[in-house]
N, C-alpha and C positions, 0 to 999 in steps of 0.2 A: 566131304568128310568132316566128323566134328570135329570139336576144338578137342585139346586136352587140359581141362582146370585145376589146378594145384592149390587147396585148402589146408590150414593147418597154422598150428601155432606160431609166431615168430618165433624165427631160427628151426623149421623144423626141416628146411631143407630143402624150399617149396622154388626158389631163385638157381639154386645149384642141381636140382635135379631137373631142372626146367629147358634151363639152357641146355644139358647135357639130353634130354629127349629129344628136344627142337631137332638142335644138331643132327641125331640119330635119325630122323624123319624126315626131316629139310622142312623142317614147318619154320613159321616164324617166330619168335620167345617175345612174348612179353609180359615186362613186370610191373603190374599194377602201382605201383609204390612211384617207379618213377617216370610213369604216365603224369599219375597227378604231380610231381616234381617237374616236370617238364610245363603239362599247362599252368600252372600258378608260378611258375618261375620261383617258387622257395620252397623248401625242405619241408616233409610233413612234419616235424617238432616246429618249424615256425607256423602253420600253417594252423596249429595247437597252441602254438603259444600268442598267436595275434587275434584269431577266428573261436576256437573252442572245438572242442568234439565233436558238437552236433553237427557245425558246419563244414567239418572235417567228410564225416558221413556221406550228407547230402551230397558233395563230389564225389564220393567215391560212386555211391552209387550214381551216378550222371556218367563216371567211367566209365563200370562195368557196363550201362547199357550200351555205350560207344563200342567196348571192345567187343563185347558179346556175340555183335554181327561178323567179326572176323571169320577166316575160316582159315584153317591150315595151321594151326596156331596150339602154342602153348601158353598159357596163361597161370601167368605165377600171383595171388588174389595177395593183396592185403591181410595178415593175421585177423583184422577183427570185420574181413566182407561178411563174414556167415552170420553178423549180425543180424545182420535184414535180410528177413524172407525174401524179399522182392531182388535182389542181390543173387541171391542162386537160383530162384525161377530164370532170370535173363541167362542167366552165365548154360544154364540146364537146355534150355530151347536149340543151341546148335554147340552142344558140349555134354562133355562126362565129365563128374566132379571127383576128382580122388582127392581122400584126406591123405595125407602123409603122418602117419599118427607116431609122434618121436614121443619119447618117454620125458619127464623133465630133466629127469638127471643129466639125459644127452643132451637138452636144450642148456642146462644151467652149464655143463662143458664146453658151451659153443657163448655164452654173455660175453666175452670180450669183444664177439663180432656186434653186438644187438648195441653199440653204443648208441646215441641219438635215438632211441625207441620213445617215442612222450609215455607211450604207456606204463614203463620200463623206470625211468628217470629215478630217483634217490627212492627206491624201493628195496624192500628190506626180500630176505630167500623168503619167509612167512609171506610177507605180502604179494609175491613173486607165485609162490604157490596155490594163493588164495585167487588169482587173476585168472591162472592156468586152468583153476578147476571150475571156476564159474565160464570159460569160455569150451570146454571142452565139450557140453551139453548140444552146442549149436555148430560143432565139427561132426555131428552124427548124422546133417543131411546129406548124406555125399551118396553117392553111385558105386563106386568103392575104396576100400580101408587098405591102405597099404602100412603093414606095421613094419617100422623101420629100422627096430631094434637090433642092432647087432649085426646092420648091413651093410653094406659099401654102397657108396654112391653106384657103383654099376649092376649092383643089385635091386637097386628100386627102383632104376631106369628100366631096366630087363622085366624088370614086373609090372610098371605101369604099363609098357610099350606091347608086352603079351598080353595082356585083357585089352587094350586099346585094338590092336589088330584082330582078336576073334571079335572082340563086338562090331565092329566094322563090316565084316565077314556074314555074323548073324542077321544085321540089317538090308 
């Protein structure tokens, strides 16, 4: 069975609907974020703040190819995996990518959770929205768009977990 991959903005809900599918499936949850917190032993804002970006990257993607070969799994990705092609080829190979597409306005009501974000850090709503909309281009390779708007967490579980069991079904 394939994995279930969870793409999408920070805070769009990709850790909380993740655990809550796992759950619902008896799959395993896991959250890319603190994979890499775990193998580096320091927080991705240190990891930012000692290494840089790039080298931020190049773990994650060394991650995703680690976790990729899981199976039974939910995979909650990093806000910025969809960077790198190479990133969702692996995650794609034994997975379905759903974007969780939240609007900003619901992310910008949920920033009190995003504290410690590097990307995030003394950023003004302008600059906030100007991050959201140059990343949003490269949340359109996914498999499918769950729009989250105006839903309950047991709503976009219920939805991810219905297209996940007919494609399974189709295959």
């Amino acid at each position: 069975m394939k994995n279930i991959v969870l793409t999408g903005y920070m805070g769009s809900g990709k850790s909380t609907v993740g655990k809550a599918i796992a759950k619902d499936l008896s799959f395993h949850f896991i959250d890319m974020d603190n994979v890499i917190n775990d193998r580096c032993g320091m927080s991705i804002q240190q990891i930012f703040d000692r290494f840089g970006e790039e080298y931020f990257r190049d773990l994650e993607t060394e991650v995703t190819a680690d976790i990729a070969k899981n199976k039974f799994s939910v995979i909650a990705t990093g806000g910025g995996v969809v960077l790198r092609e190479k990133n969702l080829e692996l995650l794609r190979q034994n997975g379905y990518i759903f974007f969780l597409d939240t609007p900003l306005e619901v992310i910008e009501n949920r920033m009190s959770l995003l504290a410690g974000r590097p990307l995030l850090m003394g950023k003004s709503p302008v600059q906030v929205q100007k991050h959201f909309n140059e990343r949003k281009p490269f949340y359109e390779n996914h498999d499918f768009r769950i729009d989250t708007s105006h839903k309950k967490l047991s709503e976009v579980m219920a939805e991810v977990v219905a297209i996940y069991k007919r494609e399974q079904q189709i295959k």
